[in-house]
N, C-alpha and C positions, 0 to 999 in steps of 0.2 A: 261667775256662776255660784250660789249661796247654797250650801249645802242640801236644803231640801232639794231643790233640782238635781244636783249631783246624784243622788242617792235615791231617786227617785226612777234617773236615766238607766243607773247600777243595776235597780231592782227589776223595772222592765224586761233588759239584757237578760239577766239572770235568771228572771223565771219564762224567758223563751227559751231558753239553752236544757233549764232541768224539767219542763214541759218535753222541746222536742224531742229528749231523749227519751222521755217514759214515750209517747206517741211513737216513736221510730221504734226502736224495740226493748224487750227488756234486758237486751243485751249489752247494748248501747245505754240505757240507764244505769246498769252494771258496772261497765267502764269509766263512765263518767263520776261515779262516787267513788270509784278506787283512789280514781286519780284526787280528789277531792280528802280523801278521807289521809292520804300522803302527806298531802299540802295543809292540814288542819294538825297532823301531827310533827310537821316540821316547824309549824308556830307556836306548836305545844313544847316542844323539846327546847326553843328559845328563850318562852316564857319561862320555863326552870332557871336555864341558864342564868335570868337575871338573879334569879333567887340563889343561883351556888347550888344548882342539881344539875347535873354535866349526864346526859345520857348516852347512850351508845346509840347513835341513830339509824345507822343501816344497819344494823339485827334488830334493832326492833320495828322498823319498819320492813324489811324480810321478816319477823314473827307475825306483824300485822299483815302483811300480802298474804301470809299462809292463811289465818283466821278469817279474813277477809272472804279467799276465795274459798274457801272451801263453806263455807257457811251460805256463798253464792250458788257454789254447785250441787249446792243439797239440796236446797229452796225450786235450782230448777229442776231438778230430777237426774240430776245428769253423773251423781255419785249417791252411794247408802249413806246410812245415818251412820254407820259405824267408822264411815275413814275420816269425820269429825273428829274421833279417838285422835288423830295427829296431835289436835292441838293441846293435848295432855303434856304434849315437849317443852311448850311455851317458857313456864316456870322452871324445869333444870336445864333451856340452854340461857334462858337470861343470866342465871345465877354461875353457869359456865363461864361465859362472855366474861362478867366482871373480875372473876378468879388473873386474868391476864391485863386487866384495866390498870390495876395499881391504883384504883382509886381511895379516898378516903374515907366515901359514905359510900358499900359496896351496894347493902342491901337499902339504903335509902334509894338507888339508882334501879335496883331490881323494881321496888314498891311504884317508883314512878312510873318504871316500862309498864308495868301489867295496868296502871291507871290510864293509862296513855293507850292503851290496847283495847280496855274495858270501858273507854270513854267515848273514842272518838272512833274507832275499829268495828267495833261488833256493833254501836246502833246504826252506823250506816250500812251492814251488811244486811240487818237483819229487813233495811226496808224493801230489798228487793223478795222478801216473801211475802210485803203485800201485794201482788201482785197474784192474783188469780187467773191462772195461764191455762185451765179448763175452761172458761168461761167466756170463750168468744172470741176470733181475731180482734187484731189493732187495741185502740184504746178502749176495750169492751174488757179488758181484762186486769185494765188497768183504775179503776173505778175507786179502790181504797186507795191508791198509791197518792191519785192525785187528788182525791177528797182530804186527803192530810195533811198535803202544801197550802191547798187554796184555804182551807180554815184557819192554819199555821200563819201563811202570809197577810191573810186580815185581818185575823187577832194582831200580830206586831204591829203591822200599819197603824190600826184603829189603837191601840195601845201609844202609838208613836204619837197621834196626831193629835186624839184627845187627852194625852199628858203633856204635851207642848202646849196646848191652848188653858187647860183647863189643870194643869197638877199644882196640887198643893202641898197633899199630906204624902209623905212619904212610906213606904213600905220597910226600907229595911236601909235606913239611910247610911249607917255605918260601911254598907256593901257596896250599894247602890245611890246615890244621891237621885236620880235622873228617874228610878222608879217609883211611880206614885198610881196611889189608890185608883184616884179619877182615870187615870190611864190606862188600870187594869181594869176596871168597870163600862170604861168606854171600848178596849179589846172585846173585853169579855163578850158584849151583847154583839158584836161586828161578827166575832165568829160563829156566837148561836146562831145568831140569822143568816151568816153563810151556809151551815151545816145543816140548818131549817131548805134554803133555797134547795143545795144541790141532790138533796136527794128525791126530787122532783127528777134529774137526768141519771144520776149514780146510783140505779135500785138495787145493787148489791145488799144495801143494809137500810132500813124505813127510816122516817125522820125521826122517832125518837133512837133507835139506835145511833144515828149519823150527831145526834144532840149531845148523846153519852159520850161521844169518842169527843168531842169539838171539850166537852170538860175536861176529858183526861189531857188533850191536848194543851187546852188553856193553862192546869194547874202546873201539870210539868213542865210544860214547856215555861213558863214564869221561871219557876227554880233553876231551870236548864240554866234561864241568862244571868241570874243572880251567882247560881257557881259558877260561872264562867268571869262573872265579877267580881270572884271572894280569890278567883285565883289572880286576877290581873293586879289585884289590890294587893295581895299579899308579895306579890314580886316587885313591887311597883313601877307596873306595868300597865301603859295606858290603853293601846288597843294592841290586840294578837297582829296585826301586820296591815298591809296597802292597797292588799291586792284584789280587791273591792271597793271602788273611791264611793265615800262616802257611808259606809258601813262599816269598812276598817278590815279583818281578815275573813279567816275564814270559820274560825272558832265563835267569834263576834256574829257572824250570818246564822251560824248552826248550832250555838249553843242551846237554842230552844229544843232543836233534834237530840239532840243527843240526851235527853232525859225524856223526851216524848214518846220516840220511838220504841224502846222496849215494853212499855206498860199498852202501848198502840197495839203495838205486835200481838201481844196475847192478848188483847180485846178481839182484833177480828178472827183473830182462830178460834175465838172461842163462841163469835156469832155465826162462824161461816155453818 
């Protein structure tokens, strides 16, 4: 089986599993990026390790569970904005924690947790606030959530397939070797015109808003997967992990999110 199949098989899987869960609830989409957002920061804590940045894993992924959930139960109404205040701990118990490490680089391991927290933690938390849970049972409320996968998951494709066929000039070669112009231009226009289609079913936001978002998306998300390559580079480090055949880990799938998501975030609160 030659890779595109492989990874094409992945992708399908994959985007039934992060579909049925926005569809099923937003509860169950909740769950499901916890668990997700765990397993992205245990390939992250790895990738240090090649580099000689030794973290402390289970308090910082306990600091992430706290950040996690509590930025979830705010989102759905189900705690104030003020027991967010928790996560003002973050920073004096990391720097607790290492006080007993005996490690060599105390505050290099602090710098990494709160990156490691601010990376991969808070933009997956933040996507279960798109989610407009006034606006209708089932997937009626789920309308940005999933308008930002399906533009997401076209742009990479369309990116994939017209850089495969068509790349020449590179964007940032020293980062990326694999990322080129043509690929980004042939993204580019896949997910205009997805974010043009769906807002034909998604009337949460008109097509020219749904156009806005598919740019922010595009721009960041590109960056998303180049730092996600500046980091794998700099460890040298080929892919974050397996456990996605033919896409590699999980930082590798979502590195687009994790720089899309925030700037996402305050676009549609700021059209809703």
């Amino acid at each position: 089986m030659n890779n595109f199949t492989t990874r094409t098989i992945t992708g399908v899987l994959f985007v039934i599993c992060v579909i049925g869960s926005v569809v099923l609830s937003h509860w169950a989409f909740a769950a499901l990026f916890m668990l997700i957002s765990i397993a992205g920061f245990i390939e992250f804590a790895r990738i240090l390790k090649s580099g000689k940045i030794f973290l402390h894993k289970s308090s910082v992924i306990f600091l992430g569970l706290l950040l996690y959930s509590s930025i979830v139960l705010w989102e759905f109404d189900v705690i104030g904005l003020n027991f967010l205040l928790i996560n003002l701990l973050i920073l004096p118990l990391l720097l607790m924690v290492e006080l007993f490490r005996k490690s060599a680089s105390p505050f290099l391991n602090v710098a990494a947790g709160l990156l490691g927290l601010g990376w991969i933690f808070l933009p997956l938390a933040l996507l279960s606030g798109f989610f407009n849970l006034g606006n209708g049972p089932g997937w009626l409320h789920s309308g940005a959530l999933l308008g930002f996968f399906l533009i997401l998951w076209i742009y990479d494709s369309g990116a994939y397939i017209f850089g495969s066929m068509f790349g020449r000039h590179h964007i940032l070669e020293r980062i990326s070797p694999k990322k080129s112009w043509e690929g980004f231009l042939g993204g580019s226009a896949s997910g205009l015109l997805t974010a043009y289609l769906i807002s034909a079913s998604f009337i949460e936001f008109s097509a020219i808003q749904w156009m806005l978002i598919a740019v922010i998306i595009i721009v960041f998300g590109t960056f998303g997967d180049l730092v996600e390559s500046m980091l794998k580079r700099s460890t040298g480090v080929k892919d974050s992990g397996s456990i996605l055949p033919g896409h590699g880990g999980i930082l590798d799938r979502f590195d687009a999110v994790f720089l899309a998501a925030p700037p996402v975030y305050m676009l549609i609160h700021l059209l809703r």
